[in-house]
N, C-alpha and C positions, 0 to 999 in steps of 0.2 A: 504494500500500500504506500509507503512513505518513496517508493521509487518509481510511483503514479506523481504523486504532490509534486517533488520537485521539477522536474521537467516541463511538469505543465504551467508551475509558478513562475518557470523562465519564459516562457513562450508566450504567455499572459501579461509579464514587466515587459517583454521585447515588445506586442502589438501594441501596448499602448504609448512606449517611448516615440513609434513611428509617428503615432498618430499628434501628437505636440508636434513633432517637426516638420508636417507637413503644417498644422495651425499657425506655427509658427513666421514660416516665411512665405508673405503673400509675394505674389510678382512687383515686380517693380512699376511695374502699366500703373496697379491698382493702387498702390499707394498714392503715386503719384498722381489718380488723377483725385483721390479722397481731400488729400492736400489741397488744390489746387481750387476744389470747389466750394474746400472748408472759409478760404481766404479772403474768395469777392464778395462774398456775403450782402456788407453791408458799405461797402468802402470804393472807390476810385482812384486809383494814382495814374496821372495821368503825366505824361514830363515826368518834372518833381514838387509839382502840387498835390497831396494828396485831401480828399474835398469827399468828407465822411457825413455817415446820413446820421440827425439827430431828432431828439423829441421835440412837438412843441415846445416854443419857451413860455416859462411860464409868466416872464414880464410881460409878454402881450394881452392885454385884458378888454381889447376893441377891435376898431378897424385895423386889418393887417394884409400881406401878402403871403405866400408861401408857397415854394414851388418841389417838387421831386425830378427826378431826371426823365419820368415818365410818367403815363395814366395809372400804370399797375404800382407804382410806387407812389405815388400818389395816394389814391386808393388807400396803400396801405401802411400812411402817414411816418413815410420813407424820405421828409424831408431833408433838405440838402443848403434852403434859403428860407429865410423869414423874416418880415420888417413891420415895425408897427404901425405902416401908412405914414409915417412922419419925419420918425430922427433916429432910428436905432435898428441894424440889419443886423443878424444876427446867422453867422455861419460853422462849422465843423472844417478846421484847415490844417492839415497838417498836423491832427493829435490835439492840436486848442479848440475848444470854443471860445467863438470872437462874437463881440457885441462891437460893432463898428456904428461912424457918422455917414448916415446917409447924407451927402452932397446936393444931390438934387433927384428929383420923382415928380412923376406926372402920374400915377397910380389911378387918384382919386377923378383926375378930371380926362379922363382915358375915352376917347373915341374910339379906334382900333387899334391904336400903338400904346407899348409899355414903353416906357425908361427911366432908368433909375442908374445914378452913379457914387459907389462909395469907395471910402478909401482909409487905409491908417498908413503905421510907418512900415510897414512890411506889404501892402496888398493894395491894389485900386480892381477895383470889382465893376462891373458892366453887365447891368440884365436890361436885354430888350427883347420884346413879346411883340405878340401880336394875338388879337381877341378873334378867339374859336366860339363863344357861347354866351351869354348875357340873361341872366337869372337873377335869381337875389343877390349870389356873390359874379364877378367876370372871369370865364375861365377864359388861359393865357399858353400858347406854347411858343417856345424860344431859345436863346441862348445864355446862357451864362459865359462869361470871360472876368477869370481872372490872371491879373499880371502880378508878379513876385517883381521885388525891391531890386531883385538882381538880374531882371531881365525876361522872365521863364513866362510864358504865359500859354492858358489853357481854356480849353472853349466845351461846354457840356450842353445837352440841350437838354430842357427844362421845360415842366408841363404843372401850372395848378393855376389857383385863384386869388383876385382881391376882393377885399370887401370888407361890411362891418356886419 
């Protein structure tokens, strides 16, 4: 009996050692693409601007802007730009969130063009739209452009609403 047990206890530690090292090393395709899709998530590096999606803020408590990079982000409040119709835009750049001076906007008194121009000591920013739809809020698709201090500039296109 005990020269049943043992031979079968090795053959039993041998199938399962296989079976770890097969668990163990997935291809490299597959890793590589698990990584890859883990990354864009929620983020854009474009250049070397990188221009991150965040939540509303919560200083806007009226009339505001807000745009995502698309409808589907949009939708699902995957914003990228928000300003308080007034003096304060507020972006995800490069790992900061930035509350910046808006410069000048035409938001509120909008026929079919947006524009809006901000800027601090690292960024001057440029959104211009153009009006898809006129409801309670005006929905907007367009551009963003922003330029780094050092030269760098990067263009996203951009889809959401103003309004109060």
């Amino acid at each position: 009996m005990k020269y049943i047990i043992i031979p079968l206890s090795a053959f039993m530690l041998m199938a399962c050692k296989k079976d770890k090292e097969t668990v163990s090393n997935p291809s490299p395709a597959d890793s590589l693409s698990v990584k890859q899709d883990s990354v864009t998530v929620d983020t854009v590096a474009s250049g070397k601007i990188l221009v991150e999606v965040f939540p509303f803020p919560k200083e806007i408590k009226e009339c505001s802007c807000y745009f995502a990079r698309n409808k589907a982000d949009f939708e699902a409040e995957k914003y990228i730009y928000a300003d308080d119709a007034g003096k304060t835009a507020y972006m995800k750049l490069d790992g900061q969130r930035l509350a910046m001076n808006l410069i000048s906007s035409n938001d509120m008194e909008v026929d079919e063009e947006l524009s809006k121009e901000i800027e601090n000591e690292n960024y001057k920013i440029s959104v211009k739209g153009k009006k898809i739809k006129s409801e309670e809020a005006l929905l907007f698709e367009g551009t963003l452009t922003i330029e780094k201090a050092d030269g760098t500039i990067v263009s996203t296109p951009i889809y959401g609403e103003c309004g109060c």
